[in-house]
C-alpha positions in Angstrom: 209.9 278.3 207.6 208.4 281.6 208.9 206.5 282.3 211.6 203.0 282.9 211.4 201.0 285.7 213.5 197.3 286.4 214.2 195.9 289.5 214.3 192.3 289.8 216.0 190.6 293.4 216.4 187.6 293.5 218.5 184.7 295.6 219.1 183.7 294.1 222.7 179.6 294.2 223.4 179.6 291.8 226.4 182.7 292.2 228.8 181.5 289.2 230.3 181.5 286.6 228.0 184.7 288.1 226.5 186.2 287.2 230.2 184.6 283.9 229.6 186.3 283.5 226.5 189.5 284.6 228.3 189.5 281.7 230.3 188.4 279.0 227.2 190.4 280.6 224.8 194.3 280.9 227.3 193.5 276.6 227.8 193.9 276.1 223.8 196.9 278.7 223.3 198.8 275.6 222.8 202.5 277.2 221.5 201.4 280.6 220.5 203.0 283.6 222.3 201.2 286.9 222.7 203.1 289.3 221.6 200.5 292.4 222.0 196.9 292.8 223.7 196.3 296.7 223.7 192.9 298.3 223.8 193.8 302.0 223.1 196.3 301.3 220.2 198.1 304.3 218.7 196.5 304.9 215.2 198.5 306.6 212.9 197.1 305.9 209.6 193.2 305.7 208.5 190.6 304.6 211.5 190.8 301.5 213.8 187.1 300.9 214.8 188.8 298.3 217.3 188.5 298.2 221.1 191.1 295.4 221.6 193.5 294.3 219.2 195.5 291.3 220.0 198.8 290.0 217.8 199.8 286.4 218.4 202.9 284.6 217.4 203.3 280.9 216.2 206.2 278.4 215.0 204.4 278.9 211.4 201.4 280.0 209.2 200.3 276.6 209.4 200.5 276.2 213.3 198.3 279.4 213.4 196.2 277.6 211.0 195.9 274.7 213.2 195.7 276.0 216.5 192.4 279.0 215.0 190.6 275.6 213.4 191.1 273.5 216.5 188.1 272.1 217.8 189.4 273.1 221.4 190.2 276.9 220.3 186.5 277.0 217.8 184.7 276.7 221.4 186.4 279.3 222.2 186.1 281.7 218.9 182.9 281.0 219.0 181.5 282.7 223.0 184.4 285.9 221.7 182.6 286.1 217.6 179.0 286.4 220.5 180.3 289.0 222.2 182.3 291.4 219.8 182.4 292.5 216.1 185.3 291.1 215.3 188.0 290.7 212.5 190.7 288.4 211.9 193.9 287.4 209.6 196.8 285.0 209.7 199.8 286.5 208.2 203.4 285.3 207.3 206.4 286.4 208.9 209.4 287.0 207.1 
C-alpha cells in the first residue's frame, strides 16, 4: 500500500492563532511524520503565493484521510483555515 502525503500551503494573516493552531494541530499528528515545514521555499516553476508550505507523511492515503477528517485534527484545521488562505491535497505515494 503507498504512503500517503499532505501538502498544505498557507498564506498566514494572524501569526497568532497560527501558533495556536501549532499547539492543537502537533496533539492530533497521531502517526504522520513531517517531512518539510519551509516558509521561503525555492520556486522554480510558475508562482507560489504560499508563506508556509508544509508536506506530511502517512502509512497510506487513507490514514491521511483519517487523520485531516478527525474530529480532534477538524478543531484544529479549523483556528489555521481563520488565520491563513490556505490550500490543501492528499496525494499517493508510489
Amino acid at each position: 500500500m503507498p504512503k500517503g502525503y499532505v501538502i498544505i500551503t498557507e498564506v498566514v494573516n494572524d501569526p497568532a492563532a497560527m501558533a495556536e493552531y501549532g499547539k492543537l494541530a502537533a496533539r492530533a499528528m497521531g502517526d504522520a511524520t513531517i517531512l518539510a515545514f519551509d516558509m521561503a521555499p525555492t520556486v522554480i516553476e510558475g508562482e507560489w503565493p504560499a508563506t508556509q508550505t508544509v508536506v506530511m507523511e502517512f502509512e497510506s492515503v487513507q490514514a491521511a484521510s483519517e487523520w485531516y477528517y478527525s474530529d480532534a485534527y477538524q478543531q484544529a484545521a479549523k483556528i489555521r483555515q481563520g488565520a491563513a488562505d490556505c490550500n490543501g491535497v492528499i496525494v499517493s505515494g508510489f
